[in-house]
N, C-alpha and C positions, 0 to 999 in steps of 0.2 A: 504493500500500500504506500501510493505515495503520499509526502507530506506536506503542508501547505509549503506557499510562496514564502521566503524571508520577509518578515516583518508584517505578516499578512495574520489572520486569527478566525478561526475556524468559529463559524456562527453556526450555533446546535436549535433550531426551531423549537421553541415552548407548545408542545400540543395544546396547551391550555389558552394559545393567544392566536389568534386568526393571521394568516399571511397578510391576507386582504383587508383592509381597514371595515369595520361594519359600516353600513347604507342605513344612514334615518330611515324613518318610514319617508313614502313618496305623497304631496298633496292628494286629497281622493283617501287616504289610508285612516282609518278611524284613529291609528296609534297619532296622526300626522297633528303639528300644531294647529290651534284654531285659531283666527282675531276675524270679529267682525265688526263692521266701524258704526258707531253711534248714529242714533238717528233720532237727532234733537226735536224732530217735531212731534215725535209722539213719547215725549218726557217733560214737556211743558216749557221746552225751547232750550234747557240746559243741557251738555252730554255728559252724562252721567254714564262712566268704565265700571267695569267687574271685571277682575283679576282670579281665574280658579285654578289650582294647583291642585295635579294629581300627587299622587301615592308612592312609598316607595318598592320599585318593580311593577310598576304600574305604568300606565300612557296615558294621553290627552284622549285616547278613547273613553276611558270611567268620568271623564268632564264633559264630553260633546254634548250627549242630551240637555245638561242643567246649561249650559253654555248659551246651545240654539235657542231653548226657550226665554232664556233671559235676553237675548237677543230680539225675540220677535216682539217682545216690549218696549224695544228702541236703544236698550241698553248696549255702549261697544263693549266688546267682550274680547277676553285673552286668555288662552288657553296654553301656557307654553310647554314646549319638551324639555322633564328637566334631562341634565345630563348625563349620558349612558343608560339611558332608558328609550325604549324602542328602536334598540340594536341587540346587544348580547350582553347576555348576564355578567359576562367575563370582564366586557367593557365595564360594566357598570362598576366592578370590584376598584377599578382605579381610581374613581371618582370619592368625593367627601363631602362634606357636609357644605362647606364651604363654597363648592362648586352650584349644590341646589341649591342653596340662598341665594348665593349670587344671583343665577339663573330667574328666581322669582323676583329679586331686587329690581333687575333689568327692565323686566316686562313693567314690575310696577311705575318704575321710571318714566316708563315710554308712556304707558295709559295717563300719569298723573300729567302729563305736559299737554297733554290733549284734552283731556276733560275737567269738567266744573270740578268734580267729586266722584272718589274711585271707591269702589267697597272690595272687600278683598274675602276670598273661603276658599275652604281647602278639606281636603280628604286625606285623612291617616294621619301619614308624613307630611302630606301638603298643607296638612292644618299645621303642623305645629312650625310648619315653614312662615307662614301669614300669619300666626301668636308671634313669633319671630318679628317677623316684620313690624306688627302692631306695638310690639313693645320698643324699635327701634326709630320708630316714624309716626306715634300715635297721633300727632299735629295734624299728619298729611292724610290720614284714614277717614272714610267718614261709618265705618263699621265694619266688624268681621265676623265671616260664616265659616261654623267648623262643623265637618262631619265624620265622628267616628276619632276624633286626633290621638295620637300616640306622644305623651310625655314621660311616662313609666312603664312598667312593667310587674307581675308580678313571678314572674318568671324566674327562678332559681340558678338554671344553665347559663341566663344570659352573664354570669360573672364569671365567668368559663372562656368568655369570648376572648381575650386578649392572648391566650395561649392557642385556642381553636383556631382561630383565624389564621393563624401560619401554617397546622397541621391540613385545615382541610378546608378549600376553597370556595363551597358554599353546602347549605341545607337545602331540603325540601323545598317544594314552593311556600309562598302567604299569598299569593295572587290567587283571584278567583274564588273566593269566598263570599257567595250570591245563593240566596235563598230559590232566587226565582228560575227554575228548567231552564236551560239553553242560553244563557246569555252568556258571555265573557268579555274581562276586561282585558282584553288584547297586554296579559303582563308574563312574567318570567317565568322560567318553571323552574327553574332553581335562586336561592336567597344567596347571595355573595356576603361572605360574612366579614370580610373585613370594609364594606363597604356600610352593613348593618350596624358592625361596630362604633362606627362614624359617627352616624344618626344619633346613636345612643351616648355617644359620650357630649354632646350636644345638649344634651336635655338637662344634665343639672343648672346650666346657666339659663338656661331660658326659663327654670322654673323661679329663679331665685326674680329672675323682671319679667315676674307678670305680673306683679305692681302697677307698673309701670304701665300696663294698658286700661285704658280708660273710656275708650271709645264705644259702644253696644258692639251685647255680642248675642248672635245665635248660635247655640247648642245643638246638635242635632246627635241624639243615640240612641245604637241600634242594643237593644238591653240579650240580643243574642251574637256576642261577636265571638269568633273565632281568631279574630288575629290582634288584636286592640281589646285586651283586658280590662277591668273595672280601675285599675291605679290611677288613669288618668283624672278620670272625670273630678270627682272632688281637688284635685289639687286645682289644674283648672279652674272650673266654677270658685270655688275659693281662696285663689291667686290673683286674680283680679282686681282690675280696683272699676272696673265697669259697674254703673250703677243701672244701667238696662242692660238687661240679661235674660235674655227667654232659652228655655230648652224645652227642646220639641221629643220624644219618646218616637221611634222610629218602630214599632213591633213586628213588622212581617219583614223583617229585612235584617242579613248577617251583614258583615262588614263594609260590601262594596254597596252600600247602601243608595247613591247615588245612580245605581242600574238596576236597582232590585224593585221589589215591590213598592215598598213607598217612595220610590221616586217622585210621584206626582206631588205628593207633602212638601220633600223638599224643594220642587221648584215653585209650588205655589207659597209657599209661606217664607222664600229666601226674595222672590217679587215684592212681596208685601214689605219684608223689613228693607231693602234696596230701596223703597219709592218714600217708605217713612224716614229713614235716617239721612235721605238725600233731598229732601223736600224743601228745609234751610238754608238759602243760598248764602 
């Protein structure tokens, strides 16, 4: 066998890493970002954004319905991809925490330069990405919708993670957890867990400023969840310093509640809080 070139070094391919760089999803793909532009005449002349953030191993697919509908209300809407999501799980493992805030920061940015007043909700990870937000930017919020958010855990294993995460490069899936036959949120089938890791070490700080948010919030939970345990909710609701605060009980729907059964809940009663908390020019 011969040996390399002098000064040359032999590249051995990671089976675990693609040659080929992964392809977002393509416009037209439910996983694919959504923005649609405000339409101030049926909002009583101001435009008024919504900002929704998916899930972690999740796409802009589990956003599209609550999206479209708030849209057909006149509201602009933004739905972004956060990053390493809607490629490969593997991708996604490189990625931090940092990267999806970023990510939701950006979009925020963009919607708040264009409209009157932006309301901002989110799913799982997405929520506690916009609890994030809200406690960083609460001035610029004019309210935020969470459904299902992940800030703890009651989970034993998860203190396992800092050693796991070297040995073994992802779990099972947490996608797809919907009560209702046949649907799916176009998410991963395996959990990257040092990517998981991330997420989680992120949450003491954000629990310590939720003070710091003041702005209305809606609640929405599903009291049957499989991936989003009970830990959150009271730290949540009782971290806050929001003095309107509704929670809405989500019952025929497991985690991905925004495609499940009570989706119609969610989009009518996230309409409602959107037109009341944005009504104050």
């Amino acid at each position: 066998m011969s040996r390399p070139a002098a000064g040359r070094r032999r590249v051995r391919h990671n089976p675990l890493v693609p040659l080929v760089p992964p392809v977002p999803p393509a416009p037209g793909d439910p996983s694919a970002p959504l923005y649609v532009a405000a339409r101030p005449e049926l909002t009583g002349g101001r435009r008024i954004g919504v900002l929704l953030s998916h899930g972690f191993t999740g796409s802009p697919a589990s956003m599209r319905p609550w999206g479209e509908h708030l849209a057909t209300l006149g509201y602009g809407v933004s739905v972004p991809l956060l990053p390493g999501h809607g490629t490969t799980w593997r991708e996604l493992n490189t990625l931090r925490w940092q990267d999806w805030y970023g990510a939701v920061a950006a979009a925020f940015d963009a919607l708040r330069a264009e409209h009157d007043a932006v309301v901002v909700g989110g799913l799982s990870m997405g929520g506690a990405l916009v609890l994030r937000l809200a406690a960083d930017r609460d001035a610029d919020l004019a309210g935020v919708m969470v459904v299902n958010p992940a800030l703890a855990t009651q989970r034993l294993d998860v203190k396992l993670l800092p050693v796991l995460k070297h040995l073994v490069p992802s779990f099972p899936a947490i996608a797809g957890d919907i009560k209702r036959p046949g649907v799916s949120e176009n998410g991963y089938d395996r959990t990257p867990l040092k990517a998981v890791h991330s997420m989680m070490r992120a949450w003491p700080a954000l629990r310590a400023d939720l003070p710091r948010i003041t702005v209305p919030l809606l609640y929405f939970r599903s009291p049957e969840d499989h991936v989003v345990d009970a830990a959150s909710e009271p730290l949540i609701l009782g971290g806050v310093s929001s003095r309107d605060v509704t929670r809405v009980e989500l019952p025929e729907s497991y985690h991905v509640a925004t495609l499940d059964n009570d989706a119609p809940t969610i989009f009518e009663r996230s309409a409602a809080f959107v037109a009341r908390v944005t009504a104050d020019g």
